[in-house]
N, C-alpha and C positions, 0 to 999 in steps of 0.2 A: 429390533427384536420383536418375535411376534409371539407376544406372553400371553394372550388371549385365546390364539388355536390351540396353544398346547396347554392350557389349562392351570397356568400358573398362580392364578389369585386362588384357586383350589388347594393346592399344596399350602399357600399363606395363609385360608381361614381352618384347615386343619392342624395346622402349627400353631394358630391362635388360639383351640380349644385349652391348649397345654399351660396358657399364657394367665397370669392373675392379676396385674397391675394393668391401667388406663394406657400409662406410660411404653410398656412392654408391649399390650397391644398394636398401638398406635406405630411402634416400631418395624414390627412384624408385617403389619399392611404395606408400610411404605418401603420396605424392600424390594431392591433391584438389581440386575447384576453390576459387580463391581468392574472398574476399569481397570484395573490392573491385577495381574496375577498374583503378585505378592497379598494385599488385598484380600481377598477369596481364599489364600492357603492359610492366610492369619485370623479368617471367622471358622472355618475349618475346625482350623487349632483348639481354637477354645471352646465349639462347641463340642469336641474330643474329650477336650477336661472337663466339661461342663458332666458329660455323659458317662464318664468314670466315676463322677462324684454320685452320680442316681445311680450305678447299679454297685454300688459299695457302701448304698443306705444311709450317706455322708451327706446327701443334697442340702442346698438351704432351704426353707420356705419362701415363698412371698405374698402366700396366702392371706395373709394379715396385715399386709400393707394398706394405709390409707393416704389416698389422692392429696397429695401435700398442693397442685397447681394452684387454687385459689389465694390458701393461708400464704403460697410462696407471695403472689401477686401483691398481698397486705403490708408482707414481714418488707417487702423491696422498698416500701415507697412508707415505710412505719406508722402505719393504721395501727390503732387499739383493735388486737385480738380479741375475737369471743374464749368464752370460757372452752366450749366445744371444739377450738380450736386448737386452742393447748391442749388437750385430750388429743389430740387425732397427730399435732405432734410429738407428744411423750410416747403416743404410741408406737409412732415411726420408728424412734430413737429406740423405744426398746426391741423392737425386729431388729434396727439396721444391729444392733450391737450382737443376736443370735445368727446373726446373715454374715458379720463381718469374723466371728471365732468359727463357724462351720468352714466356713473358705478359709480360713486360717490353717486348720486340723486338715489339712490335704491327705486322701487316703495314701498308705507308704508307697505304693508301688506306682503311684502314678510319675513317670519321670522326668513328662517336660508339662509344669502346669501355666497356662498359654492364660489363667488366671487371675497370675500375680497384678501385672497393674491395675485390675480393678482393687483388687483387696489393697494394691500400695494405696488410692484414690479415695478409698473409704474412711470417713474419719467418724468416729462413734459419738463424740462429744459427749463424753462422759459428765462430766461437769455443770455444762448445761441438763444434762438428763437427771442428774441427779437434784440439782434446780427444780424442774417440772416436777421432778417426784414429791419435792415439799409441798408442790403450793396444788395440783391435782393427782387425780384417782381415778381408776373406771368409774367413778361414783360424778365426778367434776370436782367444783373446787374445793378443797379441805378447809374445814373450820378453822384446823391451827395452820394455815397458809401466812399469819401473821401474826403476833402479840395481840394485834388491836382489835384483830376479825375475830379471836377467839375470846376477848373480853365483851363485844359487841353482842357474840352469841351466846356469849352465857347469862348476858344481862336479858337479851330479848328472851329466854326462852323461862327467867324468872318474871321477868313480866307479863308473859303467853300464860304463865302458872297462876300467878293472880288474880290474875282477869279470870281464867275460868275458875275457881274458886268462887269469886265473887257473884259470875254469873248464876254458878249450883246454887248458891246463896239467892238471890234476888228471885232465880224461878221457884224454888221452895216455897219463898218467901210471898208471892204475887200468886200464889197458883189461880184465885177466883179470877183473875184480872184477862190469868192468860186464855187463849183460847188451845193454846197445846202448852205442854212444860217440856219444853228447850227453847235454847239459843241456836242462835245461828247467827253468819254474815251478809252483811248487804252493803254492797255499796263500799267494800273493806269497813265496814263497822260493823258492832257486835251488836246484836239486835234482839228482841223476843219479843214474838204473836200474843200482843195486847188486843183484847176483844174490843171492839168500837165503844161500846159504853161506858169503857174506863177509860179512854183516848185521855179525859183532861187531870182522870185522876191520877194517873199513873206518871210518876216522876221522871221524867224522861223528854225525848226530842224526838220527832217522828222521822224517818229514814224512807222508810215506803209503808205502800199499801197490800194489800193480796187482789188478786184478781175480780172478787166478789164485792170488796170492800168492807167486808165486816171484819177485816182483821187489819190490824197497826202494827207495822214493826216499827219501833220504838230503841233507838238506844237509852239502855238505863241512866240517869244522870248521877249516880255512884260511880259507873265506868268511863265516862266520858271521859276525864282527865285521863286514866290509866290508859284507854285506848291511843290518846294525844300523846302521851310516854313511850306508846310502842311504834308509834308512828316515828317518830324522833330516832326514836333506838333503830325501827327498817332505815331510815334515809342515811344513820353515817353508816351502816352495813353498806348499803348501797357504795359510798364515797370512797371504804376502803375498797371492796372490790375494785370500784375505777382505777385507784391508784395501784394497786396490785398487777391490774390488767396492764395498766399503761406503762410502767417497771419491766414487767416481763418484753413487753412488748418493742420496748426498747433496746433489753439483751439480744432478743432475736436478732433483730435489725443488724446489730454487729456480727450476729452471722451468718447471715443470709447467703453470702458468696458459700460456705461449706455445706449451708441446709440446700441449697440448690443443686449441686456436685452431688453430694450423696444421693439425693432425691433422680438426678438423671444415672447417677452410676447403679442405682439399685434396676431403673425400668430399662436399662441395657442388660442385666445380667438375667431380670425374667426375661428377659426376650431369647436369651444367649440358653438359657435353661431349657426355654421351650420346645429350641430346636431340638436340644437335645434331649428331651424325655419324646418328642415325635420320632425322631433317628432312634431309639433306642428300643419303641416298638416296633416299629419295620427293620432291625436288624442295618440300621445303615455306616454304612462305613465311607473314613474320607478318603477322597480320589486325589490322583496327584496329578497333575498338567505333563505332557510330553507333545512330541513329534507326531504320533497316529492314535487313534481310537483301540483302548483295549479295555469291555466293558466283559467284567466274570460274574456270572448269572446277573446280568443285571432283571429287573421287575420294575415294572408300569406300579409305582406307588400310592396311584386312585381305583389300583384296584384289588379286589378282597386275599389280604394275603394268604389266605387258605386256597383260593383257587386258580393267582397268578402264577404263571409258567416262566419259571428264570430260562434267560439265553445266553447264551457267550455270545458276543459280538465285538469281535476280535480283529482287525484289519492287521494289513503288511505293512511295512513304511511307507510303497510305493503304491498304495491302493487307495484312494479320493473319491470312487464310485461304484457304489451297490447300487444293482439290478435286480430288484425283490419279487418274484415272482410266486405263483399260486394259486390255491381257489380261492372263493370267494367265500368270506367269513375266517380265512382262515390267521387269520393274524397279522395282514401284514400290515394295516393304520398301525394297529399295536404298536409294531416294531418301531416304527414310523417315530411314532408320540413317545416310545422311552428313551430314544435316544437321543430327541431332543430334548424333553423334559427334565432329562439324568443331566442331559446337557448345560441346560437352565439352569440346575439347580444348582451345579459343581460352579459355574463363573459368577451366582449370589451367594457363594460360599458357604454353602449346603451342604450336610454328607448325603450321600446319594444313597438307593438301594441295591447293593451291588458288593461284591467278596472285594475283601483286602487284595490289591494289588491293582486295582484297578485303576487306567488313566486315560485321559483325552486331551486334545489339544486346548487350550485356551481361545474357544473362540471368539473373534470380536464381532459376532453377528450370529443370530441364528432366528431361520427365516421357514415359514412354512405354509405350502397350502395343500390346505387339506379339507377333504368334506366335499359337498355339494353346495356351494354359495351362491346359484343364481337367485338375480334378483329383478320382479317384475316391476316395481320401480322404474331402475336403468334401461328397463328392456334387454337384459342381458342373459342369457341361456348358459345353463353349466357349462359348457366349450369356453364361451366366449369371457364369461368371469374368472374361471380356472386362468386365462389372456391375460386379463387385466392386472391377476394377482400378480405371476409369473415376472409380468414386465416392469412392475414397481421392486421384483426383489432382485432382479438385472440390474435396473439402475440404481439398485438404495445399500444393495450388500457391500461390503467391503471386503479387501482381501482377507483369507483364515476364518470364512463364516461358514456357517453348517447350515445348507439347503435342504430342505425334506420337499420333497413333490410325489400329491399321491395321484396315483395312474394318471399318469402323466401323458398328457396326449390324448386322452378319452374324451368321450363325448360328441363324438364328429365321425366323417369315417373313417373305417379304420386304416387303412392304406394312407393317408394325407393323415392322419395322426399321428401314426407309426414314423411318418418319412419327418413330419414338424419333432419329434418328440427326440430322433437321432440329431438331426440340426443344434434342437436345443444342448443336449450333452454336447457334441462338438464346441459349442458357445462356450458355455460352462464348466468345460474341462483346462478350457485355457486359462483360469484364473487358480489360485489356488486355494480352492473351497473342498470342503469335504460334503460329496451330494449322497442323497438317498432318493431312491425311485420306486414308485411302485409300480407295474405293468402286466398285463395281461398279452401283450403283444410279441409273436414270437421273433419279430426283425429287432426288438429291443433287446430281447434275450441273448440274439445272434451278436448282436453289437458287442458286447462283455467279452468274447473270446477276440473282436478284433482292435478291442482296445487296450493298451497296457498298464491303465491305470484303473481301470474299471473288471470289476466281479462280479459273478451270478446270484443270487444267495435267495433261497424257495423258504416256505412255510408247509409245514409238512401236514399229508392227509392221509387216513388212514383209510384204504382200499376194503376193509374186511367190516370194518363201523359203517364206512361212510360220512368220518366224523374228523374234523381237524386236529390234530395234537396241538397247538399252535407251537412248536420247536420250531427254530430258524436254523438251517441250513447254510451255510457259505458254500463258495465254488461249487453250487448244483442248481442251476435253473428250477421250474417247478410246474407244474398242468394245472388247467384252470379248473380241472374236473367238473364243468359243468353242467354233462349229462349226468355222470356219478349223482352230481346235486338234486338235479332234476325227477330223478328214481326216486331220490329219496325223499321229496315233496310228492310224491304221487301221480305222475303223467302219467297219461297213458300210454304202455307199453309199443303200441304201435306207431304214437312219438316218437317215441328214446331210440327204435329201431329204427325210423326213418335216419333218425337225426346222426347217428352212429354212421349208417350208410353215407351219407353226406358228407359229413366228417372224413372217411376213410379215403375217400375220393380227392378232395382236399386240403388233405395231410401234405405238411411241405416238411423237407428233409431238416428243418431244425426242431420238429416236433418227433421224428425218430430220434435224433441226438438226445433230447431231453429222456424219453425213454431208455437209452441204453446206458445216460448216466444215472437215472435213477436205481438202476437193477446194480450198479456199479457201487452207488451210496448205498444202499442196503446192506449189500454185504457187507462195507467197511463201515459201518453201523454196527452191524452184530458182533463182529472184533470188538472194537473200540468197546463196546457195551461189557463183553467177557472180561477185556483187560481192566476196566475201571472196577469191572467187583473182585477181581484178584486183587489191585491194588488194596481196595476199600479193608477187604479181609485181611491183607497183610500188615495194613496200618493200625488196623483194631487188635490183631497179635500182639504188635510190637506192643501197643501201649497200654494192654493187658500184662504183658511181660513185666515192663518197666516199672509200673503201679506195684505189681507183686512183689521186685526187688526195693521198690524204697518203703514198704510195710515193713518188707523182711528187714532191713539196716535199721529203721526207727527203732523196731522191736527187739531186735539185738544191744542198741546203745540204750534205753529206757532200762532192758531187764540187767545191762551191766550196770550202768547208776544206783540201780537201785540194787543188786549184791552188796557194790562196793560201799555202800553206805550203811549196811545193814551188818556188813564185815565191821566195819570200822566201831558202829556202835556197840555192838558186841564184844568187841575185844574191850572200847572204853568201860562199859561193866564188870567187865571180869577183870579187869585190873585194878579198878574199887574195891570188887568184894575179895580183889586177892590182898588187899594193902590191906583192909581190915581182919581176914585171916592171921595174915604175917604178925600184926601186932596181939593180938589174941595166944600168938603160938609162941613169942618171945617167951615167957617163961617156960616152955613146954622144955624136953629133953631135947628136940630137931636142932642137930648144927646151922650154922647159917649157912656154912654150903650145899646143907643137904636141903634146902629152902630155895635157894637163889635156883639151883638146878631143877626143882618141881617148876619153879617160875616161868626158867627159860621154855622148860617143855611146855606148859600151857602158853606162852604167848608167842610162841612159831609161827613165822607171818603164813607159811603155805598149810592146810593138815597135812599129820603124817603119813596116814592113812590113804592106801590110794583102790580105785576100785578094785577089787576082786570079784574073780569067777564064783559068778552067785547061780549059774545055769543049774547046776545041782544042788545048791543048799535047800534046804525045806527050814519053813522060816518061822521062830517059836518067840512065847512072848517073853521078854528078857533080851532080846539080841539087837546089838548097838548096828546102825545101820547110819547111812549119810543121805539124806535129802540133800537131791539136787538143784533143786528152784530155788530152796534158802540156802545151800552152801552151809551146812552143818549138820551135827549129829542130832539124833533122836536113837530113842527106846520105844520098841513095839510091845505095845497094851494089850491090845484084844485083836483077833483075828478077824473080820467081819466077812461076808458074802461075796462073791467073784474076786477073788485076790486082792481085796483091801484090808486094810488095815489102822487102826488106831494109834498114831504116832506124838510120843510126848516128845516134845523140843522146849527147856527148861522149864516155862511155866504154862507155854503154850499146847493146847491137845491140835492134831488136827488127824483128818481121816483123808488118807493115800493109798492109792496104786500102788503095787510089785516096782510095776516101771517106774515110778517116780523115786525111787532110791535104791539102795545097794548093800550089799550086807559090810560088815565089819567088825566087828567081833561080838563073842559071845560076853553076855554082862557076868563078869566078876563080881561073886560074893567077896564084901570086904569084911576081914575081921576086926571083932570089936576091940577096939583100944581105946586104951586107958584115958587120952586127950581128951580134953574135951573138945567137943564139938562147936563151933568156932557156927553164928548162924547170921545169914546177909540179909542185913535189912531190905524187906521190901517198898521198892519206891513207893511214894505216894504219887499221885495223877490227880490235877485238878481236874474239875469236871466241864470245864470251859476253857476255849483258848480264843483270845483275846488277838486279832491280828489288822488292828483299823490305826491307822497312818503309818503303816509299811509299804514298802515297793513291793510290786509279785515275785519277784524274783526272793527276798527272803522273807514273805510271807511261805512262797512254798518250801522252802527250806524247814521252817517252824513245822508248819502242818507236816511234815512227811515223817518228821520226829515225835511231834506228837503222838501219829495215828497208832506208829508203833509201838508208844508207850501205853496207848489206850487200850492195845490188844495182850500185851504181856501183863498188863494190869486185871485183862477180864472186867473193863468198864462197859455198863450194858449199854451206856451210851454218853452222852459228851453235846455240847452248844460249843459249835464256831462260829465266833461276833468278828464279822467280815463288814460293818456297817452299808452303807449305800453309796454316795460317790456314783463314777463310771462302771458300777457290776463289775470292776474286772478283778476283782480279789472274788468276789464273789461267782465268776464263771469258772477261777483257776478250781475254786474252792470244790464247785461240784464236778470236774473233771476230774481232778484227784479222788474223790471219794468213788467215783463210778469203776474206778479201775482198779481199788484197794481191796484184796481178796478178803482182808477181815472186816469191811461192813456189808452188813446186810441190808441195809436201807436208811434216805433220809430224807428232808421236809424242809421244805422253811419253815420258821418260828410262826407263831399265833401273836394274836392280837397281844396278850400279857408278856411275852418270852421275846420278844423285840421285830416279832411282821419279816419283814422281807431284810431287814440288817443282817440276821442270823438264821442260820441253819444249823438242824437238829441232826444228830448220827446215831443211830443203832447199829451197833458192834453185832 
């Protein structure tokens, strides 16, 4: 494999930018292509899943992982842990346990997640983590890490209080003596700048000097004992932490085999994530192994994908040999190097960049020379090193390997190049390898039509620029356009004329061929080109179309849910305030059958009432009319400006359109009787709805009751406690409000009214 010409440790340290763990790194480098296909379609796989999970906003971290190799090294062989060591494993423990529920929570539509055995392989150890949590902190080890560590520190930190007590005392007390009034430490003893002339008066032990010698630091001999008390009190500090350290240290050690497993399973999945957040900016997609080479726009991945030029390169079953022809500059190393490299990349189980559908054979070799390699060392001349390389990859290739050779035969003359450079495909055809050639030789070009496994395929230049397009071309040879080149670096004119002259003279019968296919590919260019933007345009119709009809059914079944609930509620009301009617009217004169039959008439599951021709009515206020959005009656209020109107619907005002209703009869004056009037309690509405340990499903059931109750109510506004959790009561919450005609607006809560739990609604 020649992972050096084509540039493969390049694709490795750009896959490594993406990489965060030591581990992950270290993986990423020592990648190589795999030996078997299965293999390569199984890293595929998961970097597939891995890549679903980044762009579904689902990914893990690994950013906070810390290098467990050392601590692991310790925990094997059960050394006493540092304290910073437990720290760096509690830390672990608490990533692996956010690393092991992200993978857990698989987004839904992912189908085959090629991620599971790592997540089956991951053990959280909950138990121990919750361990590390007693005894450390980001801070290190916790005072109450023990009974004895927390009695040790409360004693030391009453006897750190005495002392300095004592010490504000004694400097107070000594001021002439001292030469400054503080304390301080020397030597871990607590000391104070006694002036040399009181050195013998001053009750105390001498500790040090100062630099000058006119000053004595002096420990007081009032403190001495106390200072020897807190000495005592640091050293069993000291003993328990030993024992605490070497306790733990010893739990490890029993699980070392699962803290090692986790610790290699986590720096595989960065490595496995890598790939796939690099595949996921270059749009890479994975390739599947076959019979021939079928690469759809495939891109050269090292280079800037704003100005890489995708190609099909696309073979027959029966096709093992491109004959790549064209100018110089015009692309065809490129071509050369993507399809090895794409190549390289598919059998280390790479997604490559390159459209869904894309496949290549599995090959067990891929071989290349390319470039200018002489070397003045060997004494060897581009001819002869271009020899050298050639003949190691005759004898080292195996059968189903991918040969890339760039102009091949160059370097020498041209006729004994040309004739070595057909010998060599005769060679090389008889094994079954898939070759790539580059050439500028037209007896090479001629070879392609008289071999039947071998094809022409150009890099195309643009005759009106002067400028390469770099497109590859199949079945059409391609011109070296060398003069064209040379115009356009600047010769002089009477060069290019000669050299033209020369040229024409020359000219052998397979450089006419090339010309009359090219005027041949031109035309069936500008088809091809017509037919791809009529498809393009037909396919953006269609799914313009499609888009439009699944609005239109959404918007159809929403605006029916929401009738049929608003029906239903409405009738439940009115059959309240009719049972409280009906009791009200028991003593009244009304038979019961003359009651049961007003009944049935108001709660008629269809209206009676069916549209009528309203083309000529002129519309007054008093006339009973049916809203069609709400599916009921209203009474027209006031007449307002361009055919609107002010529409009462029981307690509700709202202001409508001609179009948006229908006439119905004119309002009957009713006469006064005697009965009394019989009147419906109006509901009460709390001012907040309460919807935190619900499912969304009948949180929105609640709210959509609610809302309506908040608007027949004429409540200016309302607090929905949707708490915190996953937002997702909370996202339902503001989608529902964004589409409910009666708010006018709302907020999250403030700091006093509950932050981000709740949201506020203005009616």
């Amino acid at each position: 494999m020649d992972l050096k010409t084509l540039e493969f440790s390049a694709i490795l340290n750009a896959i490594s930018t993406y990489s965060n763990t030591p581990l992950g790194q270290e993986k990423i480098a020592r990648l190589i292509p795999y030996e078997t296909e299965a293999a390569a379609l199984l890293s595929m796989r998961e970097i597939e899943s891995a890549k679903h999970y980044i762009l579904n906003a689902k990914a893990p971290r690994f950013g906070d992982f810390f290098d467990l190799a050392k601590p692991l090294r310790d925990i094997k062989i059960a050394r006493i842990l540092s304290v910073q060591d437990l720290m760096h494993i509690r830390r672990f423990l608490n990533e692996l346990t956010q690393v092991y529920k992200r993978l857990k929570n698989a987004p839904e539509d992912l189908q085959s997640n090629a991620l599971d055995p790592y997540v089956i392989t991951l053990e959280p150890l909950s138990t121990l983590k919750m361990e590390l949590d007693q005894l450390v902190d980001d801070e290190g080890l916790k005072e109450n890490a023990s009974s004895l560590l927390k009695k040790h520190k409360n004693a030391l930190r009453v006897m750190e209080n005495r002392l300095t007590q004592k010490l504000k005392s004694l400097v107070d007390q000594s001021g002439d003596m001292l030469s400054e009034t503080f304390y301080t430490e020397r030597q871990g003893r607590y000391v104070v700048p006694v002036k040399q002339t009181y050195k013998n008066r001053f009750k105390g032990s001498v500790v040090d000097y100062s630099a000058s010698g006119e000053t004595v630091y002096m420990e007081p001999a009032a403190v001495g004992e106390m200072s020897a008390e807190k000495r005592k009190i640091e050293m069993a500090i000291e003993t328990e932490i030993e024992r605490i350290l070497t306790a733990i240290s010893q739990t490890l050690h029993t699980h070392y085999e699962t803290l090692a497993l986790n610790h290699e399973t986590i720096g595989t999945l960065d490595a496995i994530f890598a790939k796939a957040e690099y595949a996921a900016k270059l749009n890479m997609e994975r390739v599947t192994f076959g019979s021939h080479l079928a690469l759809k726009n495939a891109r050269h991945p090292l280079i800037n994908p704003k100005e890489v030029v995708p190609n099909a390169i696309e073979l027959s079953f029966d096709t093992h040999l491109v004959i790549i022809s064209g100018s110089n500059t015009g692309g065809k190393t490129v071509v050369l190097k993507t399809v090895g490299l794409l190549s390289l990349m598919a059998v280390s189980g790479l997604l490559i960049p390159a459209e869904k559908g894309s496949s290549l054979p599995f090959y067990t070799g891929i071989y290349a020379d390319i470039g200018d390699e002489q070397s003045i060392e060997q004494s060897l001349s581009t001819f002869s090193s271009h020899l050298t390389n050639i003949q190691r990859i005759i004898q080292t290739a195996p059968s189903g390997s991918l040969i890339l050779l760039d102009e091949v035969g160059g370097g020498t003359d041209p006729k004994a190049g040309a004739a070595f450079a057909r010998a060599l495909m005769d060679d090389l055809s008889q094994h079954p390898h898939d070759i790539f050639v580059t050439t500028h030789y037209p007896e090479l070009k001629a070879y392609a039509y008289d071999h039947p496994t071998a094809i022409n395929a150009s890099v195309a230049f643009d005759k009106e620029t002067l400028k390469p397009t770099y497109h590859l071309y199949l079945d059409t040879p391609g011109e070296s356009h060398a003069l064209l080149i040379a115009r356009r670096l600047g010769f002089k004119p009477s060069i290019i004329e000669k050299a033209e002259d020369y040229f024409q003279n020359e000219q052998n019968p397979v450089s006419d061929l090339i010309q009359t296919l090219e005027q041949k590919k031109a035309a069936l260019e500008n088809e091809r080109t017509e037919l791809n933007q009529l498809r393009r345009d037909t396919e953006a119709l269609k799914k313009a179309l499609q888009q439009e009809k699944t609005d239109l059914e959404a918007k159809k079944q929403s605006l029916t849910d929401r009738f049929t609930r608003q029906y239903q509620r409405d009738k439940e009301s009115l059959e309240t305030a009719f049972e409280e009617i009906v009791t009200s009217l028991k003593a009244s004169r009304l038979k019961p059958h003359e009651i049961n039959q007003a009944k049935e008439t108001l709660f008629q599951e269809t209206p009676q009432s069916s549209e009528k021709e309203t083309n000529n009515h002129v519309y007054q206020p008093g006339d009973i009319v049916h809203v069609n959005k709400f599916n009921r009656n209203g009474e027209l209020k006031k007449a307002l400006k361009a055919g609107r109107w002010q529409v009462l619907m029981g307690n509700v005002e709202s202001t409508l359109d001609e179009s948006e209703f229908y006439f119905v009869d004119t309002k009957k004056t009713r006469p006064k009787e005697k009965i009394p009037k019989a009147s419906v309690p109006k509901k009460r509405v709390a001012s907040e709805l309460d919807l935190r340990g619900l499912r969304v499903e009948e949180a929105a059931h609640l709210l959509d009751k609610y809302l309506d109750d908040c608007a027949l109510s004429k409540l200016p506004f309302a607090r929905i406690i949707h708490g915190y959790g996953t937002f997702a009561i909370r996202d339902m919450v503001q989608t529902a409000l964004k589409e409910n005609p009666a708010v006018q607006s709302f907020r999250s809560g403030e700091g006093g009214e509950g932050g981000a739990g709740v949201t506020v609604v203005y009616f």
